[in-house]
C-alpha positions in Angstrom: 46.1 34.2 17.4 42.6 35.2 17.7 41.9 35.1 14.2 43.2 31.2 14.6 41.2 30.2 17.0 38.3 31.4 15.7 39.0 30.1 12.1 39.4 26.7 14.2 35.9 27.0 16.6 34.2 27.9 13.2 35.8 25.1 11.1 34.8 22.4 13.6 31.2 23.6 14.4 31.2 23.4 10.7 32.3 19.9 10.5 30.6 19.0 13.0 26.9 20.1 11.2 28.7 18.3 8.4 28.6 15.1 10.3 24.8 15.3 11.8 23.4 16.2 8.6 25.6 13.1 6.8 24.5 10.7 9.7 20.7 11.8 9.4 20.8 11.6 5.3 20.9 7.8 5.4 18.0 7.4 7.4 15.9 9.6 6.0 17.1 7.6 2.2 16.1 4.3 4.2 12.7 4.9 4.9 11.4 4.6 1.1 13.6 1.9 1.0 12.5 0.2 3.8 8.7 1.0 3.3 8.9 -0.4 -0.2 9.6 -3.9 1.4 6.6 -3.4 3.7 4.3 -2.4 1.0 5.6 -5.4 -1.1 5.5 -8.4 1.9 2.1 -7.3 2.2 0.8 -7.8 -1.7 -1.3 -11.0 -2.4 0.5 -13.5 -4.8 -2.4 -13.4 -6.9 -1.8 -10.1 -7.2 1.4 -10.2 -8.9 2.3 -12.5 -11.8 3.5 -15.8 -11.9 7.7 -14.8 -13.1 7.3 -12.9 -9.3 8.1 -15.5 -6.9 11.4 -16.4 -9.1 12.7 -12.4 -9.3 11.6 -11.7 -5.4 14.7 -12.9 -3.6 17.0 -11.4 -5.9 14.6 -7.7 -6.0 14.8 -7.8 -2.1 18.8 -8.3 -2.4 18.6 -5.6 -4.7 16.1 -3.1 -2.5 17.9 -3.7 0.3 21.8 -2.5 -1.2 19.9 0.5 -2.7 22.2 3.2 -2.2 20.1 6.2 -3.6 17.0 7.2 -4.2 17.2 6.4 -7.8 18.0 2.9 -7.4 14.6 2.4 -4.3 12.9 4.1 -7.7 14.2 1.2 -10.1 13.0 -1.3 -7.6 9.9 0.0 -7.2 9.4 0.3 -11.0 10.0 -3.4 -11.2 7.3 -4.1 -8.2 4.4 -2.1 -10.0 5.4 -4.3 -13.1 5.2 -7.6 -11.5 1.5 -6.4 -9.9 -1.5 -7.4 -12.0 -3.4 -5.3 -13.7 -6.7 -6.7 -11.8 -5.2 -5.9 -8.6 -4.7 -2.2 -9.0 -7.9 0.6 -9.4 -8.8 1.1 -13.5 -7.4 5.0 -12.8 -3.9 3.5 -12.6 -3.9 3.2 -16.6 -4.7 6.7 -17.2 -1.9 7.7 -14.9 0.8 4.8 -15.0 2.9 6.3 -17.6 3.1 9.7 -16.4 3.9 7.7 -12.8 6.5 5.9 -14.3 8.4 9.0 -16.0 8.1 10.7 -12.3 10.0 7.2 -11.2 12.3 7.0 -13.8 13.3 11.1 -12.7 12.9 10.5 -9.2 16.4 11.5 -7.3 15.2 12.2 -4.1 13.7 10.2 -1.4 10.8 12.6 -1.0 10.3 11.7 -5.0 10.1 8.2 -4.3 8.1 7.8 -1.4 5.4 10.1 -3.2 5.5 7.2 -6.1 5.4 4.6 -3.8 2.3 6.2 -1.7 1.0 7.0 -5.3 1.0 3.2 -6.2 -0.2 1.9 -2.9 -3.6 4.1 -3.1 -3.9 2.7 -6.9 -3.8 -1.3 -5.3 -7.2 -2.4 -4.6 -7.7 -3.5 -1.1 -8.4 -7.5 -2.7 -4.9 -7.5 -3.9 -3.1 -7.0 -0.5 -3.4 -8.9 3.1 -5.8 -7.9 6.0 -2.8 -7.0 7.9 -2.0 -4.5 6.0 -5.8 -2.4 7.2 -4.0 -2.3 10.3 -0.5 -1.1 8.8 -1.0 0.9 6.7 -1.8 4.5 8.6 1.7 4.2 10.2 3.2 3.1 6.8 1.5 5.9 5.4 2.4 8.9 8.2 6.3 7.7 8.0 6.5 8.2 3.9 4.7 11.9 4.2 7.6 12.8 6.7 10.2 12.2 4.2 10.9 15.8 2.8 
């Protein structure tokens, strides 16, 4: 009977870790997610091209019923196409294709806010609103938390 009982206690502590770690999972996969349509609100039109403002509403849809990491990747990948080449720092050619491999691999939430912080600091200050000054420190602090 013992044996029972404990089998039970240690079953449901079990489930019960089970349950926490399932119900803070999402939210930690939501803050890329969720950042990404920050970062992207705050981009000048100029700085993306002119096919943008006709795939936006359907690449919000799509950023927004992003599952898993993979997919917040894929969105961002079609973002950092869409932005200029003017808009982001001359460094980002040298690196852009070894960035979008890292995307294109990137299964993790900690994977894709790294790209996504990674792209940020390659767009020139001229190709995103004077809100986002005053954003971005927050924005910044709450993608380096994701582990």
């Amino acid at each position: 009977m013992r044996r029972i009982a404990r089998w039970t206690w240690a079953c449901t502590a079990g489930l019960i870790v089970m349950l926490f770690a399932m119900a803070v999972q999402p939210a930690v996969a939501q803050v890329p997610r969720d950042a990404l349509l920050v970062f992207e609100k705050n981009v000048k039109w100029a700085a993306v091209s002119n096919d943008w403002a006709g795939q936006r509403d359907a690449w919000i849809r799509a950023v927004k019923s992003a599952g898993e990491p993979a997919d917040v990747a894929a969105q961002l990948l079609v973002l950092e196409t869409a932005i200029r080449w003017q808009a982001v720092e001359d460094s980002w050619r040298g690196r852009r294709d070894g960035w979008v491999s890292d995307m294109q691999a990137a299964r993790t939430s900690a994977a894709v806010a790294r790209g996504l912080l990674e792209l940020e600091a390659a767009t020139k200050w001229s190709a995103v609103e004077p809100a986002w000054r005053g954003l971005r420190d927050d924005w910044v602090a709450r993608l380096q938390s994701v582990r």
